[in-house]
C-alpha positions as CSV (number, residue, x, y, z in Angstrom):
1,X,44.7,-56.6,-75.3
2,X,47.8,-56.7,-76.4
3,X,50.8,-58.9,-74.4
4,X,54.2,-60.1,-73.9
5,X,53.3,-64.0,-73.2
6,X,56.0,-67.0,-72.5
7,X,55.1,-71.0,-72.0
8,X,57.7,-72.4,-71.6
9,X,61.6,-71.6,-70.2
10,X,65.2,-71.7,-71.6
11,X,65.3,-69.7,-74.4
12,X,63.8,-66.0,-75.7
13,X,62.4,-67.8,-78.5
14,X,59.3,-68.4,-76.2
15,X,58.8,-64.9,-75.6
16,X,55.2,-64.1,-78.2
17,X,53.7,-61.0,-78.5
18,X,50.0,-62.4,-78.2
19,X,46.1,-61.1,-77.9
20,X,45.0,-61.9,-74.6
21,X,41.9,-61.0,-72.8
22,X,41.7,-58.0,-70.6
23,X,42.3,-58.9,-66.8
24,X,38.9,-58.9,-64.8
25,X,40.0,-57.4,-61.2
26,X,39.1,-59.5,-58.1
27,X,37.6,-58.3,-55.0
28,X,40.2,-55.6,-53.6
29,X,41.8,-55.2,-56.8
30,X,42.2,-51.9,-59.8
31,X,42.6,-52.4,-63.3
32,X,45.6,-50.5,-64.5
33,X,45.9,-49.3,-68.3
34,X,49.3,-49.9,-68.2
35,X,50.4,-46.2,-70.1
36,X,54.3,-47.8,-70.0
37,X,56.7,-50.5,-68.3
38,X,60.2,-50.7,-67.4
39,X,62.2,-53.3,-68.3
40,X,64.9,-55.0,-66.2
41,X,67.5,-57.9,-66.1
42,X,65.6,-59.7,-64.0
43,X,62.6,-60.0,-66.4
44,X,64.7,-61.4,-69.4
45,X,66.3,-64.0,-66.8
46,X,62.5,-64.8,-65.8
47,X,61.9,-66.0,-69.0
48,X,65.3,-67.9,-69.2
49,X,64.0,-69.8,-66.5
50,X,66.3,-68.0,-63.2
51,X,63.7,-67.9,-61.5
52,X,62.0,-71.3,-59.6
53,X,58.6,-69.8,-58.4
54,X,57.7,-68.3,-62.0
55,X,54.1,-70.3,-63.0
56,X,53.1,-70.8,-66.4
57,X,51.8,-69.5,-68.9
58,X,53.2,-65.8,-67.8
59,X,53.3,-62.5,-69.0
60,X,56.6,-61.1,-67.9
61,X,57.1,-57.2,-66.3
62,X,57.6,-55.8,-62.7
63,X,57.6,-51.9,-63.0
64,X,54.4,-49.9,-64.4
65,X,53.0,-46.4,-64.6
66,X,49.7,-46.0,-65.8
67,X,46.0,-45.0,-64.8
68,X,43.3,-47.1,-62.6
69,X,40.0,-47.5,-64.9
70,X,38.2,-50.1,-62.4
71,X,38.5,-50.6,-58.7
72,X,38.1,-48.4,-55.2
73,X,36.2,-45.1,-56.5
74,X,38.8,-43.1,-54.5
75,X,41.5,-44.6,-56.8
76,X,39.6,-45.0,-60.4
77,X,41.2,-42.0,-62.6
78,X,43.8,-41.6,-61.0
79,X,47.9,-41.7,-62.2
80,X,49.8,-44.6,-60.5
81,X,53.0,-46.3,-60.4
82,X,53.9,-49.8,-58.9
83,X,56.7,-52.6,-59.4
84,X,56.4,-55.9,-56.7
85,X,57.6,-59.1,-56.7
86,X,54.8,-61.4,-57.8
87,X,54.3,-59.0,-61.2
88,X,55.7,-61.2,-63.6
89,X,56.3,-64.3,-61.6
90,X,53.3,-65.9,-59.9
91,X,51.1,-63.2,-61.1
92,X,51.2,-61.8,-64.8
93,X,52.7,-58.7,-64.9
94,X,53.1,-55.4,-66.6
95,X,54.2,-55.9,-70.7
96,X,50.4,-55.8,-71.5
97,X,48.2,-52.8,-72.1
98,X,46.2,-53.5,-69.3
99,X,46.9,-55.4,-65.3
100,X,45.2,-56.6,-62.6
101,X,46.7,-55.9,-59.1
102,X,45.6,-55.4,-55.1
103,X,44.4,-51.8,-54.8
104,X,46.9,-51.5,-52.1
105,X,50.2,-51.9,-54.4
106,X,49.2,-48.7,-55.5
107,X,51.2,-45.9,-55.3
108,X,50.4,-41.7,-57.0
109,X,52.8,-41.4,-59.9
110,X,55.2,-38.6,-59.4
111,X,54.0,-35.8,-61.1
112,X,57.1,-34.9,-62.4
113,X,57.9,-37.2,-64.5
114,X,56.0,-38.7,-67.6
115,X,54.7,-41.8,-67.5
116,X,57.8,-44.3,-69.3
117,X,60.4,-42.0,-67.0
118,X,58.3,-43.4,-63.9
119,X,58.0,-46.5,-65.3
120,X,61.4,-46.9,-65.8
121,X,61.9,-46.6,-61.6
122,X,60.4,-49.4,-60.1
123,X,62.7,-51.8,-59.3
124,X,65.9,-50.0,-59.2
125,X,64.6,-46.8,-56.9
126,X,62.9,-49.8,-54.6
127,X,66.3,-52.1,-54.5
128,X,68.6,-48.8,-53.6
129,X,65.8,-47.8,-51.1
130,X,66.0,-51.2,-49.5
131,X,69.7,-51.4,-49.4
132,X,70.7,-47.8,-48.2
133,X,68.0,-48.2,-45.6
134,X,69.2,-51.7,-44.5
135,X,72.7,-50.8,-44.9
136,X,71.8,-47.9,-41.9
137,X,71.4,-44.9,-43.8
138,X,68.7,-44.1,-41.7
139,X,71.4,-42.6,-39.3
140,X,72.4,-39.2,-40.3
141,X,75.5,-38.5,-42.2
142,X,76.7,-41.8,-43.0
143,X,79.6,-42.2,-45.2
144,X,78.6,-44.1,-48.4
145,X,80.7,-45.1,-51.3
146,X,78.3,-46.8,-53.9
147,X,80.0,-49.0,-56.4
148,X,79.0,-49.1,-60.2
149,X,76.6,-46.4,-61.3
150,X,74.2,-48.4,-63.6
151,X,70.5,-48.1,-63.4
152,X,70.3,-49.2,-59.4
153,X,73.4,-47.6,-58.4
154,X,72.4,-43.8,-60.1
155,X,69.4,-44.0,-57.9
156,X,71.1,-44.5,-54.8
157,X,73.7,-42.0,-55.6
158,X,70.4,-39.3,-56.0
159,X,68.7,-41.0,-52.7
160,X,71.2,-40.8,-50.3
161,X,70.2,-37.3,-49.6
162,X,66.7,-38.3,-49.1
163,X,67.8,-40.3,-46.2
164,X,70.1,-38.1,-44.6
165,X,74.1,-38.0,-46.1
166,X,75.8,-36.0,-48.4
167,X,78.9,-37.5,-48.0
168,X,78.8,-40.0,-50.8
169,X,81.7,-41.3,-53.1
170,X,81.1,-42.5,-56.3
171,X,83.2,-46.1,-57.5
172,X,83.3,-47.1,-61.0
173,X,85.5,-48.6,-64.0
174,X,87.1,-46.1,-66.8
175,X,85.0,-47.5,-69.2
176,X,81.8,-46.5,-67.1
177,X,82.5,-42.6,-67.1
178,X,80.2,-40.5,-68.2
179,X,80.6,-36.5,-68.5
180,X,77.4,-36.5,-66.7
181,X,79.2,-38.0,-63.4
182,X,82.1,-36.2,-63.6
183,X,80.3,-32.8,-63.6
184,X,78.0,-34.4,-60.6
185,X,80.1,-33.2,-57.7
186,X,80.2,-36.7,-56.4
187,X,83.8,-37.8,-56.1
188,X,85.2,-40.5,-57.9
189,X,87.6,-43.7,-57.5
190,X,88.6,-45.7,-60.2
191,X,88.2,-49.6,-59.5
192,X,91.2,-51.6,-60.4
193,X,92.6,-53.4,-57.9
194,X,91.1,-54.5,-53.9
195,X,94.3,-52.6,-52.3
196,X,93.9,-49.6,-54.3
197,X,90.2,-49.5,-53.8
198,X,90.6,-49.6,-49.9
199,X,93.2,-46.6,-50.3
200,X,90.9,-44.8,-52.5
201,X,87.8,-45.2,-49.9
202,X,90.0,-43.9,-46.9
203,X,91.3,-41.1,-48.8
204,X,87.9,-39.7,-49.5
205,X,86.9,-41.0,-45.2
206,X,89.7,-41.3,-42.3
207,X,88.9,-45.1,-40.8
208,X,86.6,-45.9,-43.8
209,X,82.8,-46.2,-44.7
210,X,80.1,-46.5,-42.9
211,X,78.4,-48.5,-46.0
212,X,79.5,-49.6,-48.7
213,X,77.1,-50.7,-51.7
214,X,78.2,-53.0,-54.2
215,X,75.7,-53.4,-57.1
216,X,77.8,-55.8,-58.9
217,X,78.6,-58.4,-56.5
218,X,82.5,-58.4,-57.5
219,X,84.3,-56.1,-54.7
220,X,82.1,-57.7,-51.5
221,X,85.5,-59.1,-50.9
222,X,87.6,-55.6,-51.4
223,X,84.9,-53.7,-49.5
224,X,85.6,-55.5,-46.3
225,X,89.3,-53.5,-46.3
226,X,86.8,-49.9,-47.3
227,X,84.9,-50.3,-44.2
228,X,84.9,-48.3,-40.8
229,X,84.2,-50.1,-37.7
230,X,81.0,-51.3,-37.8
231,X,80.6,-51.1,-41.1
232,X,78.0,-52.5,-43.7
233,X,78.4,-53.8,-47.2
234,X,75.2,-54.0,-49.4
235,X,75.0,-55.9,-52.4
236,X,72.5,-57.2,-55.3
237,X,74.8,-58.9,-57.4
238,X,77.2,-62.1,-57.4
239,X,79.7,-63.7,-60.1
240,X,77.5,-66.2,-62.2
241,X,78.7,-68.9,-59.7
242,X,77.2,-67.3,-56.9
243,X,80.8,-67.6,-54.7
244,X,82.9,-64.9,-53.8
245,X,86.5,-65.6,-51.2
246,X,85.1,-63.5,-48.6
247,X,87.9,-62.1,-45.9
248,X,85.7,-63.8,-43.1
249,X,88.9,-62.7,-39.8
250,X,88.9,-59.1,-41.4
251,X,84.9,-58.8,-41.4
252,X,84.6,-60.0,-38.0
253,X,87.4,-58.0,-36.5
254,X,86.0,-54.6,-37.5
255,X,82.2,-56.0,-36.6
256,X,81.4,-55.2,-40.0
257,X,77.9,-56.7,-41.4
258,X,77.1,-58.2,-45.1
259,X,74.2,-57.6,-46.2
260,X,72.1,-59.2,-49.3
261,X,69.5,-57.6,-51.0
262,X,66.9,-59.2,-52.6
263,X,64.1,-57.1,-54.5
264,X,62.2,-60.2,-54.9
265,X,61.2,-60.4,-51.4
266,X,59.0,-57.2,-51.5
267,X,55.5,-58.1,-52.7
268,X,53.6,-55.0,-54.6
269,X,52.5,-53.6,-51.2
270,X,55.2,-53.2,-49.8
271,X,57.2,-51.6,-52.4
272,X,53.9,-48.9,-52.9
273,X,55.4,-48.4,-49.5
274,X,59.0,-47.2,-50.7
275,X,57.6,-45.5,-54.2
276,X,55.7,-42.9,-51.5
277,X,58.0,-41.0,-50.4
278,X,60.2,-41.6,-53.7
279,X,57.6,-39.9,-55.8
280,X,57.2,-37.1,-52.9
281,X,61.1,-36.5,-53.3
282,X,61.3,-36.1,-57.2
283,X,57.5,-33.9,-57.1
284,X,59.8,-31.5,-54.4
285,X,63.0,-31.6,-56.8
286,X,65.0,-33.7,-53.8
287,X,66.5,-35.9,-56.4
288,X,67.3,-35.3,-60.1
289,X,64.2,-37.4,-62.3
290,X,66.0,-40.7,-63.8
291,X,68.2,-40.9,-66.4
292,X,66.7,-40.5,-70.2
293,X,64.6,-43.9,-71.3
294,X,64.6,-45.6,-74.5
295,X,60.8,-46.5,-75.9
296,X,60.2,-48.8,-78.0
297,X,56.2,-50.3,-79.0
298,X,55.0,-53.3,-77.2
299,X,55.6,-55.4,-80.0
300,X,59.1,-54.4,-80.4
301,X,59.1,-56.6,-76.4
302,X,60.9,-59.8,-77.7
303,X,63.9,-57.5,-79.6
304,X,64.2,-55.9,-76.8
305,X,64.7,-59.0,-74.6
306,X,67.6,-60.2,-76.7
307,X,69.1,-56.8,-76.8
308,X,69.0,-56.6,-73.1
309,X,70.5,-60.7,-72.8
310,X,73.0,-59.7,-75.6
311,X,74.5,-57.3,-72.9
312,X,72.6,-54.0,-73.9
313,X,72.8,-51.4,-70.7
314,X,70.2,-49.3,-72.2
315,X,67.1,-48.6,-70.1
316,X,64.2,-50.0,-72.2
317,X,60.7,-48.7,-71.6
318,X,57.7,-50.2,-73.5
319,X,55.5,-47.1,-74.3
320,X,51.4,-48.0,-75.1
321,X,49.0,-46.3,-77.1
């Protein structure tokens, strides 16, 4: 089969395109034809070496949609879709035409949706997931303000209704716009500045947000001012340093709580956990499907990378044969 194989880290020129053999399922395990896998950040910085517990030699990839050919007879046949946090790391993962995973990472594709738009959900439906959940969106009517709408903050924007609030603003630079969001209903605040940010949140909710979801990791520190008491900041994201000058007095005087999410710490069965009801809430037209995909052939996989390092924002999806 055809895969996307690295040996070594530091550089994209490791990235190969190669002929490997065809994953022989253990015990417990499916064989997936892979029918198409997302691509993400985090796969590109896997090969740059970002990530410590990556073995090699690896094939890179987290999010898949496909059909099982081998495995549990009640699964063989049927359409699945999957992401986890081995895929790509410790395990090889989903730019092949074919992978090897535990029966019980398995989750039914949406029907809904083709197989690269499901592929192209994995990890950023299963981060916002994680973070509005952890964030207490659980509790009804929550006020949210989610800040950058790129590929993890469009999801949470379309499933915060899933988990119980309307009441959802919508923080974003000019130059991130889109006609699309501006028709959406949602309002908007421009981000410019941390005052201005805090105004704009408590013009849109008297005494602030209940959460706050940064997906950029550059207004943790404004977001404190946003909150309402007891209030919850979510983020994914830091400045390459990793430091931000948090407002430690303001945090603690309105008992607010930070809290970092980490898609890595989800293994494959617990995020066939989260796709569940994901898939059950596009199938009943609960959310929107995702945003249009870009495919491109399997062997395309190494241009791809360096368009997505380069700074592309385009979602890539490699679409098999």
């Amino acid at each position: 089969m055809k895969a996307l194989r690295f040996d070594r880290f530091g550089s994209l020129d490791a990235l190969q395109v190669a002929d490997v053999p065809v994953p022989v399922p253990c015990e417990n395990e499916v064989l997936v034809r892979v029918r198409a896998a997302g691509v993400n950040p985090s796969d590109v910085k896997n090969v740059l070496g970002r990530f410590p517990h990556t073995s090699l030699p690896r094939t890179p990839g987290r999010d898949f949609a496909g059909v099982v050919e081998k495995g549990p007879e009640e699964w063989v046949g049927r359409e699945v879709w999957g992401t986890g946090a081995e895929l790509g790391f410790a395990h090889d993962g989903t730019h092949a035409e074919y992978l090897a995973l535990p029966a019980d990472g398995l989750a039914l594709k949406p029907q809904s949706l083709s197989f690269p738009l499901a592929a192209s959900c994995g990890v950023p439906y299963t981060t916002a997931w994680t973070a509005l959940r952890r964030g207490g969106l659980v509790v009804a009517d929550r006020r949210l303000v989610v800040i950058g709408v790129g590929a993890v903050g469009s999801a949470a924007i379309a499933l915060a209704g899933v988990l119980g609030t309307t009441r959802i603003v919508a923080a974003v630079r000019e130059a991130d716009l889109t006609e699309s969001l501006r028709s959406s209903g949602v309002p908007i605040i421009l981000l410019t500045d941390a005052k201005a940010f805090a105004s704009g949140v408590r013009t849109h909710f008297e005494g602030g947000a209940d959460l706050i979801f940064d997906t950029t990791g550059f207004w943790v520190d404004a977001a404190v001012g946003a909150i309402a008491e007891f209030g919850r900041i979510t983020t994914i994201a830091a400045p390459k340093d990793g430091h931000v000058n948090l407002p430690l007095l303001d945090l603690y005087r309105v008992g607010g709580v930070l809290v970092g999410v980490n898609s890595l710490i989800y293994d494959v069965e617990a995020c066939a956990g989260m796709l569940d009801p994901i898939a059950d809430a596009f199938d009943n037209d609960e959310i929107p499907p995702p945003k249009p995909v870009t495919e491109v052939p399997l062997e395309n996989g190494p241009s791809v990378y360096r368009a997505i390092e380069a700074g592309s924002t385009e979602k890539f999806v490699f679409a098999m044969p």
